[in-house]
C-alpha positions as CSV (number, residue, x, y, z in Angstrom):
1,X,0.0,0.0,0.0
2,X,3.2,2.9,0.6
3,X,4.5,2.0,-2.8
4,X,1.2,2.8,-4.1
5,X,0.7,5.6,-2.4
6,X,4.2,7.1,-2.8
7,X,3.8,6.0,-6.6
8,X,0.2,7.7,-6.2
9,X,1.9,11.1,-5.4
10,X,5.8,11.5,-7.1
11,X,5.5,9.0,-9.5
12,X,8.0,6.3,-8.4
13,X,7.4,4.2,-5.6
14,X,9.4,3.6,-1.8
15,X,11.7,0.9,-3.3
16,X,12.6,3.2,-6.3
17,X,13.0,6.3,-3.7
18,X,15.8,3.9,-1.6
19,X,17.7,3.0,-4.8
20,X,17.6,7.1,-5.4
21,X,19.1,7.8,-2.5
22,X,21.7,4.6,-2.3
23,X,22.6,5.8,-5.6
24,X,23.3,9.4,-3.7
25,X,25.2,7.9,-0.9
26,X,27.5,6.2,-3.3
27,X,27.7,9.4,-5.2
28,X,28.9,11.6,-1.7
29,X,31.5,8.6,-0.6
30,X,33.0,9.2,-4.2
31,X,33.3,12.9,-3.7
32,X,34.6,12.5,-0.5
33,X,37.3,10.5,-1.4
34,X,38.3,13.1,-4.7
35,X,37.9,16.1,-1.8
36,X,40.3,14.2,-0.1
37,X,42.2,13.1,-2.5
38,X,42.5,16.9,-4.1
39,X,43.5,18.1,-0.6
40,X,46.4,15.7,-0.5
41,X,47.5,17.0,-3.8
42,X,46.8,20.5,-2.8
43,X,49.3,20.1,-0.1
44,X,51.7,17.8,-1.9
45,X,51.5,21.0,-4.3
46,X,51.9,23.8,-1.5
47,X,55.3,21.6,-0.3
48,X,56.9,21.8,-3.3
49,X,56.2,25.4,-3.7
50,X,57.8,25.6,-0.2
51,X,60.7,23.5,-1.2
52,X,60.8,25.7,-4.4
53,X,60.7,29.0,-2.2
54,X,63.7,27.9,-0.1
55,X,65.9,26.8,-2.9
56,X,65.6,30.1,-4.8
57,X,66.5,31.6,-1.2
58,X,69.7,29.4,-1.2
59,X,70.7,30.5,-4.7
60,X,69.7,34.0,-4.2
61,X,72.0,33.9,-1.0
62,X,75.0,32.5,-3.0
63,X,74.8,35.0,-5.5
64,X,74.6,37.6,-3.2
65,X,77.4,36.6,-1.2
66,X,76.6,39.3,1.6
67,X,79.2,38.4,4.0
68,X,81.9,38.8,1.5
69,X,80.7,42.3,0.4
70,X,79.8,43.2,4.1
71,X,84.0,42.2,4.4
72,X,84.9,44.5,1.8
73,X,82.7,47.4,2.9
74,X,84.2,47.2,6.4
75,X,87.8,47.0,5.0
76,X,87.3,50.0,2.9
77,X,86.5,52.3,6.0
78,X,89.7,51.9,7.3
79,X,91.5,53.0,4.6
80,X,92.8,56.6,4.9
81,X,92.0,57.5,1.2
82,X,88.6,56.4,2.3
83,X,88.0,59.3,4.9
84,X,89.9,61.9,2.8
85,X,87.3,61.4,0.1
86,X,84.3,63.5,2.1
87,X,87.7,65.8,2.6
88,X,88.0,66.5,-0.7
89,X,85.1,69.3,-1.9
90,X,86.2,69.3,-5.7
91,X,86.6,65.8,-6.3
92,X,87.1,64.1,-9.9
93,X,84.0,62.5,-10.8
94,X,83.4,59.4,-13.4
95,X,80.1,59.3,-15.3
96,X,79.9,55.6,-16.4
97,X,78.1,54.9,-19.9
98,X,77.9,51.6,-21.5
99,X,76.4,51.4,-25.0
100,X,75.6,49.5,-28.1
101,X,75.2,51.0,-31.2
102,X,73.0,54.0,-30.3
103,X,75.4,56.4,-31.4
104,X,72.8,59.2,-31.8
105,X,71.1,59.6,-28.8
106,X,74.6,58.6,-27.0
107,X,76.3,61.9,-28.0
108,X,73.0,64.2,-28.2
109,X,71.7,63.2,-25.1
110,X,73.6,61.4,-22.4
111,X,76.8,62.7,-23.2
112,X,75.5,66.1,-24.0
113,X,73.8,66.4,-20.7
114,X,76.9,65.7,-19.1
115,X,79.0,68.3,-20.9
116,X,75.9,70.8,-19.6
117,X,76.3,69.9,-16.0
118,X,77.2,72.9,-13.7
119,X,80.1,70.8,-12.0
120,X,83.0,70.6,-14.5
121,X,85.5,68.4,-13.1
122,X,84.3,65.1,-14.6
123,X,86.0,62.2,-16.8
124,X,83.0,59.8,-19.2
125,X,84.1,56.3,-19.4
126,X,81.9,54.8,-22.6
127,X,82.1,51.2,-22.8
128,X,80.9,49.7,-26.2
129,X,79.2,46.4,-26.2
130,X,81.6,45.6,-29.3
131,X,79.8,48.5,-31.3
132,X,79.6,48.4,-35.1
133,X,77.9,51.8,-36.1
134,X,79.8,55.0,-36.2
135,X,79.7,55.3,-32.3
136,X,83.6,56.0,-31.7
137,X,83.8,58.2,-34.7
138,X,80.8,60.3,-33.2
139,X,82.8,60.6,-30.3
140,X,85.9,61.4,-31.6
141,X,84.3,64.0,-33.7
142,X,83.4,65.7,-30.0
143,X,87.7,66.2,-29.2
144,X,86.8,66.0,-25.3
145,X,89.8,64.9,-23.5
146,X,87.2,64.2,-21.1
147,X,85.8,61.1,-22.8
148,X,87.0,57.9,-23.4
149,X,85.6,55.0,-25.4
150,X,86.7,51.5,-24.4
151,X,85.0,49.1,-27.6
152,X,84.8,45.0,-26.0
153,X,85.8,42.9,-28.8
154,X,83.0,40.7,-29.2
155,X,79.4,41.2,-28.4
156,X,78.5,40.0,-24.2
157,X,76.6,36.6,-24.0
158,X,72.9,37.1,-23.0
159,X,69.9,35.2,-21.8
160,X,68.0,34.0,-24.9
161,X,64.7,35.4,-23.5
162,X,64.2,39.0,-24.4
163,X,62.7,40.1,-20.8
164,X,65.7,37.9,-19.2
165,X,68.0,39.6,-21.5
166,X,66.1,42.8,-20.6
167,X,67.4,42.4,-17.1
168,X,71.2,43.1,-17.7
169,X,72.1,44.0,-20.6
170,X,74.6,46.3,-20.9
171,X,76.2,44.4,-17.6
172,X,79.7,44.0,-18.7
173,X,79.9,47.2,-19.6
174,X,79.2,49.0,-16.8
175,X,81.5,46.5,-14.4
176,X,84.0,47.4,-16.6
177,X,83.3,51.2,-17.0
178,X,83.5,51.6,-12.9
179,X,86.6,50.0,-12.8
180,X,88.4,51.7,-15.5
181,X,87.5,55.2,-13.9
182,X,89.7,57.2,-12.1
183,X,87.4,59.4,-10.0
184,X,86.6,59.4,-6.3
185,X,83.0,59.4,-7.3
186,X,80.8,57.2,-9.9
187,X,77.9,58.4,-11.5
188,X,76.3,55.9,-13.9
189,X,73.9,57.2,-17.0
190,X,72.5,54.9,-19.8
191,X,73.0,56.0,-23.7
192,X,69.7,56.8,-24.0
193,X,68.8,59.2,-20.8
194,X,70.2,62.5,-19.4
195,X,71.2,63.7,-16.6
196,X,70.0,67.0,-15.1
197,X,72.3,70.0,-15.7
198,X,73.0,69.8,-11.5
199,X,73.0,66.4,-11.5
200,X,76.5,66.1,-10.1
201,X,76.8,69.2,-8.1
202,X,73.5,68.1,-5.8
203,X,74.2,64.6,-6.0
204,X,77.6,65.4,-4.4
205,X,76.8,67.9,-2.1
206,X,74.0,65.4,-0.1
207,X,77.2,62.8,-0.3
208,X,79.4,65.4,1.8
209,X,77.3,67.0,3.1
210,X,75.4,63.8,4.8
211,X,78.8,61.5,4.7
212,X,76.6,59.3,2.6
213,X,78.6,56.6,0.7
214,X,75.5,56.3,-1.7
215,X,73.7,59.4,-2.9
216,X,70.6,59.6,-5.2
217,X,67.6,61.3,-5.9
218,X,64.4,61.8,-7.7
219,X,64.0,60.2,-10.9
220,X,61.5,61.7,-14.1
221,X,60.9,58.8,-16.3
222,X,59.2,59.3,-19.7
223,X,57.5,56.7,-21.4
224,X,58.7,56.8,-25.2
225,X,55.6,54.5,-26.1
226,X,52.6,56.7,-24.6
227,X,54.2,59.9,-23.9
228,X,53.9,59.8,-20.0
229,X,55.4,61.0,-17.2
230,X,56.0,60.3,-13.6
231,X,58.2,60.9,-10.9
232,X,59.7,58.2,-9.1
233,X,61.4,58.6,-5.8
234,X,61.1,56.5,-2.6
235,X,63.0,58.0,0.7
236,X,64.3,54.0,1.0
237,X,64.8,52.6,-2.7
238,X,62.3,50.0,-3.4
239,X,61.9,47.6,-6.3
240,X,60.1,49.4,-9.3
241,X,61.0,52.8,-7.5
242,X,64.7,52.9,-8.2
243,X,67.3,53.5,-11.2
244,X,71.0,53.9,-10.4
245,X,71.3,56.8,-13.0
246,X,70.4,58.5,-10.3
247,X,72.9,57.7,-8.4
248,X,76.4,59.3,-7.3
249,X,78.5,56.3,-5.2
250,X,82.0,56.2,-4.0
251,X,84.6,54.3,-6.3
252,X,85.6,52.8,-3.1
253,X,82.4,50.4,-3.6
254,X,83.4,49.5,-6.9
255,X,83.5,46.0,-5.5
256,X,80.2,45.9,-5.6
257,X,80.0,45.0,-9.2
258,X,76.2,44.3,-11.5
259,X,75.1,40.7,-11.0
260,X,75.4,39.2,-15.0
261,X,73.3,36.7,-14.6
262,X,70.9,38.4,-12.2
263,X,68.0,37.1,-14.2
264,X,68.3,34.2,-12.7
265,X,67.0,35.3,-9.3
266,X,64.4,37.5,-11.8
267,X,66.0,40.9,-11.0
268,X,66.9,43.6,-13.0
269,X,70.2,44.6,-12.6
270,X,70.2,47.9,-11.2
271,X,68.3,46.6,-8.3
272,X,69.8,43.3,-7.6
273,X,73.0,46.0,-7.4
274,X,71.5,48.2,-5.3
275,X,69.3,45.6,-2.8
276,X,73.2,44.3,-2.3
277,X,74.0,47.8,-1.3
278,X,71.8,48.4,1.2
279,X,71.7,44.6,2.4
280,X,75.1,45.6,3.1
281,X,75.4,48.7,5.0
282,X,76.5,50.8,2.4
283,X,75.6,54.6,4.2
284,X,72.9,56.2,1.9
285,X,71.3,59.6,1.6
286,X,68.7,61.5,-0.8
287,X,67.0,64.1,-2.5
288,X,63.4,64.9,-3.6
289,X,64.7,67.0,-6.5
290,X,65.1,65.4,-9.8
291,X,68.0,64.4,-11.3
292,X,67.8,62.0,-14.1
293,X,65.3,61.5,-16.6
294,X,65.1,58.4,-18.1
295,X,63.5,57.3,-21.4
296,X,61.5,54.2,-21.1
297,X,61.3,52.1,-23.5
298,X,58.7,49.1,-22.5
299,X,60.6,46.1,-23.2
300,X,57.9,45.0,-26.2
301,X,58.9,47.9,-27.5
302,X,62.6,46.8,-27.8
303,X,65.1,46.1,-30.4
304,X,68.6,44.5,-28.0
């Protein structure tokens, strides 16, 4: 009489309505074994993400090799020519420039805005990335006993990956540029960008001023693509928020040299350089005021 009645009102009767719900039973039990069985992988997932964490620490760590620079730093405050640089009010100043074939905007605008700085006594070190355009002939042409060109032989070896590649190019040159220069102070600048006519003259008087071993300021970057423009400054340098073309450092920290394969730990060189610095105890000070502007290519938007 219930199967008829139950039949009677939802159209299937008691026996059919057990099988239903068996059938949902078996149905739960199966989903409770994938749940578990996706929270065991879920886990087995977040481990190796751990694992993964911790080894990228370990490499980033061996790259960094922070007690060896912290070593170096120390040892270079006790040498006497290291106190007699904040002595010195007039000191020689290297601008560091690497390059590759962007003759052009090399001599019309970095090296032009470093002939138009108010301080005078300065020395550019350009380092060629084995150039083949008429870079060294542009700057011959200029007759500045100021300048000199340095050409590498052979083209640097870079990442295959454009954004990896992205992240040091120009390395070598730059290593090489800092340690060919003669001044007390370095102040780097890219072939593309300029500095601002008192780029030197601020930059070293917060460095005296502040005994700072590290000076920088405010950057103006412009984006070639779109046209913008911002200002980027942070009172601590952050990732994102920092360029070392604005920059003036003692030659004393030349030891601290750009990370070539920096990529690897997916930084850009100037901050992997920098985050070193600081990680350090290299003694920094800075200024709100502009300094630098910087071109910005977006790195789509790139040819090298």
């Amino acid at each position: 009489m219930r199967n008829k009645i139950v039949k009677f009102l939802f159209g299937f009767n008691a026996q059919d309505l057990q099988d239903i719900h068996n059938n949902i039973s078996q149905i739960n039990k199966k989903a409770d074994v994938r749940q578990d069985s996706l929270n065991e992988f879920s886990t087995k997932i977040a481990r190796i993400n751990d694992l993964g964490d911790a080894a990228f620490n370990i490499l980033k760590a061996q790259r960094d090799n922070s007690s060896y620079s912290r070593n170096q730093l120390w040892a270079a405050r006790k040498e006497e020519s290291y106190q007699s640089v904040f002595a010195n009010k007039n000191p020689l100043v290297t601008v560091r420039i690497a390059t590759f074939n962007n003759a052009e905007k090399l001599v019309n605008v970095a090296i032009q805005s470093v002939l138009n700085q108010t301080y005078k006594n300065f020395e550019i070190i350009i380092v060629g990335d084995h150039c083949t355009d008429n870079t060294e002939e542009r700057i011959k042409m200029l007759n500045d006993p100021r300048i000199t060109f340095i050409n590498l032989p052979y083209r640097s070896v870079y990442p295959e990956d454009s954004y990896n590649r992205w992240l040091v190019a120009g390395s070598p040159g730059m290593n090489i540029g800092a340690y060919m220069g003669k001044g007390d102070w370095i102040a780097p600048l890219d072939d593309d960008d300029e500095f601002s006519p008192d780029h030197i003259e601020k930059l070293l008087k917060v460095a005296l001023t502040e005994k700072a071993e590290f000076a920088y300021g405010a950057i103006l970057q412009k984006n070639t693509d779109t046209l913008e423009e911002r200002k980027i400054y942070a009172e601590i340098p952050k990732f994102g928020e920092f360029s070392f073309q604005s920059v003036l450092y003692m030659k004393a920290l030349s030891f601290f040299e750009y990370d070539q394969q920096s990529w690897v730990v997916g930084e850009p060189g100037d901050w992997n350089l920098c985050r070193r610095m600081l990680e350090s105890g290299v003694r920094i000070a800075s200024t709100e005021d502009v300094v630098t502007t910087i071109h910005m290519t977006p790195v789509a938007s790139k040819k090298r």
